[in-house]
C-alpha positions in Angstrom: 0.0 0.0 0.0 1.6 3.8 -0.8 2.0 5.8 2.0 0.0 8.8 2.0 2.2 12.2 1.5 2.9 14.2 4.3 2.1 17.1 2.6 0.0 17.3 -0.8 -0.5 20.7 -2.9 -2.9 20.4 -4.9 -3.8 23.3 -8.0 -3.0 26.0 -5.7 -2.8 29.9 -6.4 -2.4 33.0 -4.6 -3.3 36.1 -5.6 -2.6 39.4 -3.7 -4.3 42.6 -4.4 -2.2 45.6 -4.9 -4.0 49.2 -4.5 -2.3 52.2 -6.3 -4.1 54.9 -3.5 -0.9 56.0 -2.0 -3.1 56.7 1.3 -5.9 56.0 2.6 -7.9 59.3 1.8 -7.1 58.3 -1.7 -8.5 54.9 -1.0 -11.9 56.7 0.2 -12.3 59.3 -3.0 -11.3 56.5 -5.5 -13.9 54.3 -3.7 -16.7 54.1 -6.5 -14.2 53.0 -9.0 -11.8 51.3 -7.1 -10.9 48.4 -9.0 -9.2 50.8 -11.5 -7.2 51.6 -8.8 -5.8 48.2 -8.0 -4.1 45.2 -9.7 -4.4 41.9 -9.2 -0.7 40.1 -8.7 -0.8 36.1 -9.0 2.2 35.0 -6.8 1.5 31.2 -7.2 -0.5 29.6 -10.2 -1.8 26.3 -10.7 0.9 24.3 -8.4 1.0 20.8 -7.8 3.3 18.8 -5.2 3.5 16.1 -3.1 6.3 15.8 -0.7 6.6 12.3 1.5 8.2 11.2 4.8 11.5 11.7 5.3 12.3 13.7 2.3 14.3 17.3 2.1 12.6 19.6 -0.7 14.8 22.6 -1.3 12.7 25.3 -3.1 14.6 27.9 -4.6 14.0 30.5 -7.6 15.1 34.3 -7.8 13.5 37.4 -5.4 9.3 37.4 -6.0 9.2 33.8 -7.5 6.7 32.6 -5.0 8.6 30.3 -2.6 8.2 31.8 0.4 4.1 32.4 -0.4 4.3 28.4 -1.1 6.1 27.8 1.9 3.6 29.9 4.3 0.9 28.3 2.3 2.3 25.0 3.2 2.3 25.9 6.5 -0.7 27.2 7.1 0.0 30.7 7.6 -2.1 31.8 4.3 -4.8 30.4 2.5 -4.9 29.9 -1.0 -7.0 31.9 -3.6 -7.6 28.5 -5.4 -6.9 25.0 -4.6 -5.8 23.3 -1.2 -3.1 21.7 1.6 -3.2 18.7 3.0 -1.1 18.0 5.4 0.0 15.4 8.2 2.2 15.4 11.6 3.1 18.2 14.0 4.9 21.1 11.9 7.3 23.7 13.1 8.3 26.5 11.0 10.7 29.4 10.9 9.2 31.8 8.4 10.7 34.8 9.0 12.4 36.8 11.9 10.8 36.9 15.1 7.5 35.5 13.8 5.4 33.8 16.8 7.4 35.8 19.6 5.9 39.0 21.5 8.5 42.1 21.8 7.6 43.0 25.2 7.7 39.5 26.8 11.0 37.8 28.0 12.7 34.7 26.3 11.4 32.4 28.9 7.9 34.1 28.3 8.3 33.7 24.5 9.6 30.2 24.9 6.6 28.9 26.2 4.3 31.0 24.0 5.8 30.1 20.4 5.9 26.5 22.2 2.0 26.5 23.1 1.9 27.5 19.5 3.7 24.4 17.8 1.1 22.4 20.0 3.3 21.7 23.1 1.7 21.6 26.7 3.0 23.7 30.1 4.8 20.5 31.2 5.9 19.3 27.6 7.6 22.5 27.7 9.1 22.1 30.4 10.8 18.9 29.9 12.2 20.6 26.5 12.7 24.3 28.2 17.1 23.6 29.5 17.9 22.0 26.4 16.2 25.4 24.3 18.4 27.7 26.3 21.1 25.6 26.0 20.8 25.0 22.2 20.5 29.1 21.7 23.4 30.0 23.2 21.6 33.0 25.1 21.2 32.1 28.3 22.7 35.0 30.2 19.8 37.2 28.6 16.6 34.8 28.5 14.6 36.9 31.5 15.3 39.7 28.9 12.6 41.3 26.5 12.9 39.7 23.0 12.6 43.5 21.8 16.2 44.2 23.0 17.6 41.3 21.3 19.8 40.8 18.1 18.5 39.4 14.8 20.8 36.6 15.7 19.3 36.2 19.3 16.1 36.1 17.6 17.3 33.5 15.1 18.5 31.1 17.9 15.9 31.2 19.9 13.2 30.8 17.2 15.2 28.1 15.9 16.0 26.6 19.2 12.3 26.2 20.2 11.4 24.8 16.4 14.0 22.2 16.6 12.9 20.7 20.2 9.0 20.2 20.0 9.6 16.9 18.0 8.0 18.3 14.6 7.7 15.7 11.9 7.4 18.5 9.3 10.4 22.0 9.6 9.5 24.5 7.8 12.8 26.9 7.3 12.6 30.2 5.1 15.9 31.7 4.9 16.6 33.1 8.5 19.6 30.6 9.1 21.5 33.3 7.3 21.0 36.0 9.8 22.9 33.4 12.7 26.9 34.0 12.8 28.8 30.9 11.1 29.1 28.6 14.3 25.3 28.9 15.0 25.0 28.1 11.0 26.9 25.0 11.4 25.0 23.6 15.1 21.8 24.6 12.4 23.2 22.3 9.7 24.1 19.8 12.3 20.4 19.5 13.6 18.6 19.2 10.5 21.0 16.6 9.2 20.2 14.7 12.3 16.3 15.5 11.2 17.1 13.5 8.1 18.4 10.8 9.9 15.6 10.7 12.1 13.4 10.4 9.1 12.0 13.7 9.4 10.5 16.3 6.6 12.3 19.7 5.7 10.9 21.9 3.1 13.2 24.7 3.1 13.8 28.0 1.4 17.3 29.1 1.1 19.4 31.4 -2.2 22.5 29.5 -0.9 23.2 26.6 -3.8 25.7 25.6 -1.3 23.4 24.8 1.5 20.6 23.4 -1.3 23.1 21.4 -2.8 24.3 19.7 0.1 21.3 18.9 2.6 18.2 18.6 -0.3 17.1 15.5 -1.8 15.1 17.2 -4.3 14.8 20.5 -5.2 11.6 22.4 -6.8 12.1 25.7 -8.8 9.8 28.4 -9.1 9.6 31.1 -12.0 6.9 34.4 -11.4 4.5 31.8 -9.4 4.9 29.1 -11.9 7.0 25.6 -11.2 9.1 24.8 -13.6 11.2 22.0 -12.3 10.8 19.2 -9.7 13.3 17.0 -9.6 17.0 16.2 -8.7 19.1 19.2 -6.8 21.8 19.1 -9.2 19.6 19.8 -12.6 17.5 22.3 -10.3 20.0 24.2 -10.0 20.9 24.0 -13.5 17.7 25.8 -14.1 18.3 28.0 -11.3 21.4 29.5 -12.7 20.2 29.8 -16.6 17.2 31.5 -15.0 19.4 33.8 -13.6 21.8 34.6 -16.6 18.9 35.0 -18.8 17.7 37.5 -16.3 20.8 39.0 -16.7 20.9 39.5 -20.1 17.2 40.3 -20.6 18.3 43.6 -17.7 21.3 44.8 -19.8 19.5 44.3 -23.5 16.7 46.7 -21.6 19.3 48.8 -19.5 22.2 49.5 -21.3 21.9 50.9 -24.7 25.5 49.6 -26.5 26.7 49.6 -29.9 26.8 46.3 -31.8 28.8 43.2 -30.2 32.4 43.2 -31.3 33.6 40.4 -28.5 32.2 37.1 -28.4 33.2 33.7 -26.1 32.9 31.3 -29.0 32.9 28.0 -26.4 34.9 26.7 -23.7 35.1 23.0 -23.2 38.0 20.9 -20.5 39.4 18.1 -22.6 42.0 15.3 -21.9 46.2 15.7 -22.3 47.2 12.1 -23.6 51.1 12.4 -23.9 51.0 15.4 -23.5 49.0 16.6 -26.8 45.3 17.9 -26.3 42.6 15.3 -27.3 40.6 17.5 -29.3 38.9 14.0 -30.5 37.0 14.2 -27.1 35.0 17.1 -27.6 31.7 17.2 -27.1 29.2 18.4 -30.1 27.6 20.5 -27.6 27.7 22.0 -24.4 24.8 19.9 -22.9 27.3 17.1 -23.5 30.2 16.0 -20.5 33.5 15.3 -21.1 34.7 12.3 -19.2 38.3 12.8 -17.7 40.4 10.5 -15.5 41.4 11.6 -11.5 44.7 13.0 -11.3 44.7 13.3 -14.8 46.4 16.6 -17.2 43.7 18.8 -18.5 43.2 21.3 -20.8 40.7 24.3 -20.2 40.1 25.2 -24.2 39.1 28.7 -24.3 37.8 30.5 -27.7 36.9 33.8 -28.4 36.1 36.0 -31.3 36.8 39.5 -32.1 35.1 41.8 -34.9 37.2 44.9 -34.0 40.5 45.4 -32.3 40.0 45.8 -28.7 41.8 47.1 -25.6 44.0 44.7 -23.4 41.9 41.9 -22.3 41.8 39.3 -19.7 40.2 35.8 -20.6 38.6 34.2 -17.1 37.1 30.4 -16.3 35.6 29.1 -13.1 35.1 25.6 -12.6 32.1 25.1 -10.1 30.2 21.6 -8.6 26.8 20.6 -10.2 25.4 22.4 -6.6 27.0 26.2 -7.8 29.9 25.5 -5.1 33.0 27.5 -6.5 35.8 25.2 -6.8 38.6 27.1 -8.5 38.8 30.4 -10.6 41.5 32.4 -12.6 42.1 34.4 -15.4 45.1 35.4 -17.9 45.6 38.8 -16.2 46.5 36.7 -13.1 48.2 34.3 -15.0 50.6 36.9 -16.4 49.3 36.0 -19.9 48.7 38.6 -22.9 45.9 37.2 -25.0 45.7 38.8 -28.7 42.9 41.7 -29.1 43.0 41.9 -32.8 40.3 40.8 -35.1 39.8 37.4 -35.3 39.0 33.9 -33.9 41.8 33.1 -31.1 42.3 29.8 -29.1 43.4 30.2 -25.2 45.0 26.7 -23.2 44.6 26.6 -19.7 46.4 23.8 -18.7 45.9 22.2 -15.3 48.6 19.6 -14.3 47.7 16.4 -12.3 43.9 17.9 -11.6 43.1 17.7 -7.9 39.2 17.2 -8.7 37.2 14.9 -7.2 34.9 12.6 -8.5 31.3 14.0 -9.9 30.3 16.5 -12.4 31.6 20.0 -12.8 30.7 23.0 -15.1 32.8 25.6 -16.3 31.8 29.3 -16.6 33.5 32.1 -18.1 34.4 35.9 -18.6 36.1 38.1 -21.2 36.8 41.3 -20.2 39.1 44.2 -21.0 41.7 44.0 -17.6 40.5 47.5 -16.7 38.0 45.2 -15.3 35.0 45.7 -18.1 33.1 43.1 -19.1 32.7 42.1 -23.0 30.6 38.7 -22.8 30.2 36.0 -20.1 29.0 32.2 -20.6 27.4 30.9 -17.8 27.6 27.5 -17.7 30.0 27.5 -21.0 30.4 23.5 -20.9 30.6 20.0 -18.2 33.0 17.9 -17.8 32.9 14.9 -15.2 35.8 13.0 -13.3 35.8 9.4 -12.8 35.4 7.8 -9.8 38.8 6.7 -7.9 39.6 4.2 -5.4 40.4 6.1 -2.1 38.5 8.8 -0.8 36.2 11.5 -2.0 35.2 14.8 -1.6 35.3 17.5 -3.9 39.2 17.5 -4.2 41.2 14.8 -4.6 44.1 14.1 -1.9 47.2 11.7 -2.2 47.0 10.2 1.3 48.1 7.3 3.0 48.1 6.0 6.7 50.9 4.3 8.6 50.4 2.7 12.1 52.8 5.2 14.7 52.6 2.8 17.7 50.5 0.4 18.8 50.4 -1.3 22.8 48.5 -4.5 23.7 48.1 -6.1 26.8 47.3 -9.7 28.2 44.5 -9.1 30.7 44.6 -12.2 32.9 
């Protein structure tokens, strides 16, 4: 028999009314034909998700995509213009900073309020209240007003209490990134042991990093609309081309330039085999990965094409993890390198000796740019490449280690 979902979205929108009266006099005088005066904005249309036990959904998309209406719709907090929530288990949720605590009540106060909240009784509370405190780190100032604390005080308590009432379901909407980076980590800690413990984590985050490494599965949102469900690493795919064609779209509409004269024709890493390039390895195109050996010589092929002399330039790759986690990045300027700026199609090696990648898929992006530091043209991801799996070890570098025994005792225990 399938187990039901713990949570199950099913064809819901949300719109939100926006008035143009800048005040409410305005409001009053425009009354008889107010709805010329107001527009309707659809921040979620027509979505459809199921999310089981135990799974980590990251959902991610650029600012006023929708995922943190979706996430306060799963969590109650709103109710849909069309469509519904079903949804199972005790939830906890961290929405946004300081929601569920009273400014003018202390942190022991608001401890047992936002508690009595996620469903927890006097005495349930008090079983959980020491190891709250203890979690947050604030205990010299929990008999103090919550008004007089820190965003980060706000973040570890709120976090503190969500973690402890024993939720099946965490909701989490960016505020781990208000914490300092020791908090971030005991965060990251907890909801790793979460997943172990078989609990569900829907969770908002811009970090690919923090996606990337704690999500099973990652939904993307465009202007209210999904537009992939699926595995974290081609999420974030979508993610980032969302993002560069964002990019491109604001300086077609912003910038008002004369006619392209520099142009990244490709950039694709290939294999060294005795030491000449295997250009017999290249992919026909970029959607296409590259299969290179660990510990391996590689070449970075870089090619570029100019339709007018230019000014010095610098050509630039970064090599990145199928998450978005930098890896490595340079350029020629850095390099010491003069790269032709004369018309023309030109060809730019960089050559990486022994690579110190680990195994998994990488993308490469890149940058041409005069070195006064202007850009020309960017490619974003330019090409993949993946490195086989090795014996010993992993990670996302690749380490020559060994181990030795120093000294060893044993004793005879009559």
């Amino acid at each position: 028999m399938t187990e039901t979902p713990l949570i199950q979205v099913s064809n819901v929108s949300k719109r939100f009314v926006m008035h143009k009266e800048k005040s409410l006099k305005e409001r009053v005088l425009n009354f008889s034909a107010s709805r010329k005066h107001r527009d309707d904005f659809w921040a979620l249309r027509d979505i459809d998700l199921e999310i089981d036990t135990g799974s980590t959904v990251g959902l991610v998309g650029h600012n006023g995509s929708g995922k943190s209406t979706l996430l306060k719709v799963i969590g109650g907090i709103i109710e849909p213009t069309t469509g519904s929530v079903a949804r199972r288990g005790r939830m906890a949720a961290l929405l946004e900073l300081g929601a569920g605590f009273h400014p003018d009540l202390t942190g022991r106060e608001n401890v047992y309020l936002n508690a009595a909240i996620l469903g927890l009784t006097r005495k349930q509370t008090d079983q959980y209240f020491d190891a709250i405190v203890d979690f947050s780190g604030i205990e010299d100032f929990i008999d103090t007003q919550v008004k007089f604390y820190s965003s980060g005080m706000y973040v570890r308590l709120a976090f503190a209490v969500a973690v402890h009432v024993d939720p099946d379901l965490l909701l989490v909407d960016e505020v781990l990134a208000v914490g300092d980076e020791p908090f971030q980590r005991k965060c990251m800690d907890k909801i790793e042991e979460f997943q172990r413990e078989g609990r569900t984590i829907v969770l908002v985050s811009h970090s690919a990093e923090q996606v990337g490494r704690l999500c099973d599965r990652v939904v993307v949102l465009n202007h209210g609309e999904l537009i992939h469900d699926g595995s974290p690493t081609e999420g974030l795919r979508v993610l980032r081309r969302g993002f560069e064609q964002e990019r491109i779209e604001y300086d077609a509409s912003h910038h008002v330039t004369a006619a392209k004269t520099a142009t990244i024709d490709s950039i694709v890493a290939l294999p060294v085999v005795d030491g000449v390039v295997d250009t017999t390895r290249e992919p026909a195109d970029k959607a296409q990965s590259v299969l290179l050996e660990p510990a391996s010589d590689i070449v970075i092929r870089y090619r570029y094409r100019l339709t007018a002399g230019q000014a010095p330039l610098a050509a630039g790759i970064a090599i990145e993890t199928a998450t978005g986690l930098g890896v490595y990045g340079l350029n020629t300027k850095m390099l010491q390198t003069t790269i032709p700026a004369e018309p023309g199609l030109h060809e730019v090696d960089f050559a990486i000796d022994r690579n110190a990648l680990g195994a998994g898929q990488y993308s490469v992006r890149g940058s041409l740019e005069e070195v006064t530091g202007a850009s020309l043209d960017r490619m974003t991801p330019a090409s993949t490449f993946e490195i086989a799996p090795y014996e010993v070890g992993s990670g996302i570098v690749r380490l020559d280690a060994s181990a030795r025994v120093v000294s060893a005792e044993s004793s005879l225990q009559s």
